[in-house]
N, C-alpha and C positions, 0 to 999 in steps of 0.2 A: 854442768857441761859448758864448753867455751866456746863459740865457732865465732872465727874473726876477731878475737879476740871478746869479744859479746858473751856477758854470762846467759843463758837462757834460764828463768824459772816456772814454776809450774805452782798456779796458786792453791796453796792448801791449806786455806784458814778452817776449813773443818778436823784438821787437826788441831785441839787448840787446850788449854786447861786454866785454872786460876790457881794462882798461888794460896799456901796457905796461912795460918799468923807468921808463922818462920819463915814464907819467902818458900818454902819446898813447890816443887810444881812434878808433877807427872805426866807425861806424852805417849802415847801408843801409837803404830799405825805407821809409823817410819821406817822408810822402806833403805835397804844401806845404798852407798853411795857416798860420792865428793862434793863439798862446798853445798851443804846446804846450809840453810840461813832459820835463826830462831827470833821472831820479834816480839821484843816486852812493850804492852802496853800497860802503862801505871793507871791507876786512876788519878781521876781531874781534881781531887780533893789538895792534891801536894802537886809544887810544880817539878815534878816527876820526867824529864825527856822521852821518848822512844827511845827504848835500846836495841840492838840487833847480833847476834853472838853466830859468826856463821864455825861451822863443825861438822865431822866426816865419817861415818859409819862402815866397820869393815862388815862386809856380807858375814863372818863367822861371829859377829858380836849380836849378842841378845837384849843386851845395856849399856846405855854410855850414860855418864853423869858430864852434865854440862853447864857450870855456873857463870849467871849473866850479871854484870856489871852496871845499873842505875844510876845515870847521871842525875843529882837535883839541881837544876838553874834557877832562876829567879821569875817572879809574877810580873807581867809587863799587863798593864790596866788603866782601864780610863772610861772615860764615856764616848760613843761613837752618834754624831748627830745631824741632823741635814744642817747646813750654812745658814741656808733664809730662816725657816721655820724654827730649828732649835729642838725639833721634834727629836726622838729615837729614831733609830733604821733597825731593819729585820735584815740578818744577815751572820757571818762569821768572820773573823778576823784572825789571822794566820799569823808563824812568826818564822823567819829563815835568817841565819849566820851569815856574814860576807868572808867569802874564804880568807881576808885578809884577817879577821878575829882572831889573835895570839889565845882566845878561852876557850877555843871549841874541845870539846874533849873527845878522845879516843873511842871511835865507832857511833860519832851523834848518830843521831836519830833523824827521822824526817825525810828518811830514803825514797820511800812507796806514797806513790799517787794517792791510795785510798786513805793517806791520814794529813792531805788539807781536808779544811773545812772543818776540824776537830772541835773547835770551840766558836758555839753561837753564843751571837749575840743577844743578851736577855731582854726583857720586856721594857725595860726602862733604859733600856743603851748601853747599858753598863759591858765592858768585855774584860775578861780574865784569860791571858792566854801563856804559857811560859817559854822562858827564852833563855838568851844566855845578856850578862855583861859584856860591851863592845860593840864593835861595828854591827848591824844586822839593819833587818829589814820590818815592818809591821805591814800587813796587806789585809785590805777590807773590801769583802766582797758582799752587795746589796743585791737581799733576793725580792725586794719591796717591789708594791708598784711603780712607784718611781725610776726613772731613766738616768743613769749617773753614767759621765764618762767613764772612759776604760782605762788603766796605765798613769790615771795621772800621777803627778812627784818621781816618777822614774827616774828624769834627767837629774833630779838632786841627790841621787843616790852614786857616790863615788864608784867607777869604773863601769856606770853604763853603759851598754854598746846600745845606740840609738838604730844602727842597721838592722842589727836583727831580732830588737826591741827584747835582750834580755841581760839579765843582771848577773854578776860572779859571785853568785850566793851557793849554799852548799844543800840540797844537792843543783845542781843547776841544770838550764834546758826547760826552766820552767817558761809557758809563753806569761807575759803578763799581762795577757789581755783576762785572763780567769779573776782580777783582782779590777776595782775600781780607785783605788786610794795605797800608791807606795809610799810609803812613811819611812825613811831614813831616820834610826835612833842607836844610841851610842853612852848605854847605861854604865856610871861606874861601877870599877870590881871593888866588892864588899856590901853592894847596896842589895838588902833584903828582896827590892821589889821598884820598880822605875811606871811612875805615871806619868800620862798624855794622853789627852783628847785630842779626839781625830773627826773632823766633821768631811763631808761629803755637798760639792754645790752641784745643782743641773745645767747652770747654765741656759741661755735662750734656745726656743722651741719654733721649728718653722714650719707650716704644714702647708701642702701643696697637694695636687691630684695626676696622676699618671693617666693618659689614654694611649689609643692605638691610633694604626697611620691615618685612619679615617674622623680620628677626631671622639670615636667613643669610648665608651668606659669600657676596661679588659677587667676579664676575671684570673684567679691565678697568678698574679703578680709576685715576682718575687724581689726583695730589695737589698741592698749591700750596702753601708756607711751611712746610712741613719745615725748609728750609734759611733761614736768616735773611736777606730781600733777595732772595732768589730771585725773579726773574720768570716762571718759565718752571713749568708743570703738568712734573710727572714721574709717569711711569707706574708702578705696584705691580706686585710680581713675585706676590703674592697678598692676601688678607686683612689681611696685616698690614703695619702703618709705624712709624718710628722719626721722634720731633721733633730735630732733633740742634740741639744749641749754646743750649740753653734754659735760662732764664734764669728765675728766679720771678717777681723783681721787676717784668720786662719783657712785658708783655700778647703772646701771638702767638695771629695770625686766620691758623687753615687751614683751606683748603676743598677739598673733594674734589665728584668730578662722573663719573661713567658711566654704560652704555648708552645711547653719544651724546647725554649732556647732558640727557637723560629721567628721571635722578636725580643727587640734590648735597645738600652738607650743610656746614655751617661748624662748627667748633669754636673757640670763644676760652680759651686757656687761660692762666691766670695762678695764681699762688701753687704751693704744692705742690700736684704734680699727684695723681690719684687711683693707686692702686694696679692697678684694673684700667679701664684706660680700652676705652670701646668707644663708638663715632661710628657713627650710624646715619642710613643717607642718604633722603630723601623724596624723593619726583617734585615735577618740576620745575616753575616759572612759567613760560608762553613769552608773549609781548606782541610786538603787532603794529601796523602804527600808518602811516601816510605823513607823510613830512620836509616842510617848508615853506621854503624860503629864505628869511628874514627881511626880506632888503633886498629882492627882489624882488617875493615873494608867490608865485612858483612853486614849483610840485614840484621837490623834491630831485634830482634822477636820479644815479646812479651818487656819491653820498655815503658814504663810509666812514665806521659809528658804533663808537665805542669809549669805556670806559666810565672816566672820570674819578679817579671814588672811589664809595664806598658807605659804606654806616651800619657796617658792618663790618668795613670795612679794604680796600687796595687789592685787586680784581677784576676778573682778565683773563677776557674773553668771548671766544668766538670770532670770527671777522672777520667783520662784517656790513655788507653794500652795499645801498645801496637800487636798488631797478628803474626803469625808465625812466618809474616812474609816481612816485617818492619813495616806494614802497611799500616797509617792513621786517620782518623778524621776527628777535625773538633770544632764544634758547637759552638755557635752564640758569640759570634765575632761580632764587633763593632766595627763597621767600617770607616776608616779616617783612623783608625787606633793603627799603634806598632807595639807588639808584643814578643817579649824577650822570651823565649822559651827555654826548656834545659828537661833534659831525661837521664834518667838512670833505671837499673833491674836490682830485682831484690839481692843479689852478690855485691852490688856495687851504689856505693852510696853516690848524689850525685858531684858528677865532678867539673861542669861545663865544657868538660870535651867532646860532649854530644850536644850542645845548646846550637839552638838555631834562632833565624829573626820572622814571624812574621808580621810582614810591613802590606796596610792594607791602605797605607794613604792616598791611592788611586781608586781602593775597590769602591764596587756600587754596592746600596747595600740591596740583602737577596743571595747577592748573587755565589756560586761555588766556585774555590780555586783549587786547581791543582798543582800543587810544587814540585811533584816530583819527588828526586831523589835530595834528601836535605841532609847537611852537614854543616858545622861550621862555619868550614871555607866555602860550601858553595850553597849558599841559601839563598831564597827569592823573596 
């Protein structure tokens, strides 16, 4: 089924069977209906692609015979190892097409979320992953204890969009922060199998201690941009953090936020950092406000607002809905920040014609504001 033009599916890998020496396979359990989808997964022995054969069942039919098509590409392999050390890493290493590839073949494979990570990496480094001849991509992702940047070699990957940190590989809309190492390679056609080694560096580590406005140590702390590309708040085991994969030359905005969002603090740090760092967090801005629909002139109701960018660097907020009145409030403002904001509903993806600014470069921090009625054209 199609809404918005959006296939919707419904996962049903317990439907599922093995082939047998002939390739025959048998299915039950399918219910009739349009556009459903069949995926072959080969085993790892041959470099075998996913294949996916979608097909339509009328409610009067009892059986369809439906033969699927096995692309074999080529072995992409090498050793995978940290820079300094020379060590192995623990991990898996991916492979994606660039839709500019003239070899991709008819209905590749590599559609579904659940088939990264396919192929780990073994005890000694070694990775075997299969791919095609041509443009593509190799992505390595470290589940070790070691701390590796996120995204690097992106930018030498032709037709990267640096905005919105993603690559024109097939399928795309992959974020690339899921990968620590993009490897741009470009196997010739006819060649069995294309080697390189991929190594992985951490870069320098800076550790520092977070307190509160009094000067002591907070429990609870949560942290953003430790890691480079990081999207996601990680939690402190105490007082103390560690910047990992820092770089002088290279500006990093971290910010931290606890006792639910009731205090937060940004740090920018560039150049040599200090010897004894310590980040000390303030109570927070909260603002309040009701959405306006632009085109309509109505209240927002059940709008999801999320925040763009700020004067500071990217800044995830918690998820905030407006009520059935376009009424919102949102958490854990920094005061001295401007934050771009932008909302959309689940009908409508978003479009900035509901984006608003809040600019807190006056406020105190603590303290609550209220906006009022926010739009576009008339925001506070």
């Amino acid at each position: 089924e199609r809404t918005n033009g959006v296939q919707l599916r419904l996962h049903t890998s317990h439907i599922r069977a093995v082939t047998d020496e002939h390739g025959r396979y048998r299915l039950t359990g399918i219910p009739p209906g349009a556009r459903h989808v069949l995926n072959v997964i080969a085993p790892k022995s041959e470099p075998w692609l996913i294949a996916e054969q979608e097909f339509s069942l009328d409610p009067k039919q009892t059986e369809s015979i439906v033969d699927v098509r096995v692309f074999r590409g080529i072995w992409l392999q090498g050793l995978v190892t940290d820079s300094s050390s020379g060590k192995p890493l623990i991990g898996h290493v991916d492979y994606l097409a660039l839709r500019t590839n003239p070899n991709i073949p008819q209905k590749f494979g590599l559609n579904d979320w659940w088939q990264i990570h396919r192929f780990p990496i073994d005890e000694s480094g070694h990775y075997k992953v299969p791919g095609l001849p041509g443009p593509g991509v190799l992505l390595v992702r470290s589940f070790g204890k070691t701390v590796y940047p996120r995204s690097v070699g992106a930018e030498k990957v032709e037709g990267y969009n640096a905005e919105n940190n993603y690559l024109p590989t097939t399928p795309t809309g992959l974020p690339l922060s899921n990968w620590n190492l993009i490897q741009p390679i470009d196997p010739p056609v006819g060649a069995p199998s294309h080697a390189i080694n991929l190594a992985l560096s951490t870069g320098a580590k800076v550790a520092g201690r977070v307190v509160g406005p009094d000067g002591a140590a907070v429990s609870g702390v949560e942290v953003l941009g430790t890691v480079e590309r990081e999207p996601f708040f990680e939690s402190l085991k105490d007082d103390a953090f560690a910047i990992h994969n820092y770089q002088p030359t290279v500006a990093r905005n971290i910010f931290f936020r606890a006792a639910g969002n009731s205090l937060v603090a940004q740090l920018r740090l560039a150049g040599t950092p200090p010897s004894n760092l310590i980040v000390t967090l303030q109570p927070a801005v909260t603002v309040k406000g009701r959405l306006i629909e632009t085109e309509t002139g109505d209240e927002a109701a059940g709008y999801d607002l999320h925040c763009e960018s700020s004067r500071h660097g990217s800044f995830r907020i918690d998820d905030v809905m407006t009520d059935e009145n376009g009424r919102f409030e949102v958490k854990g403002l920094l005061a001295g920040n401007v934050y771009q904001m932008d909302a959309a509903n689940q009908h409508r993806f978003s479009s900035k014609k509901n984006g608003f600014t809040i600019d807190l470069t006056n406020a105190k921090p603590g303290e609550t504001i209220e906006l009022g009625n926010v739009t576009e054209k008339k925001s506070k």
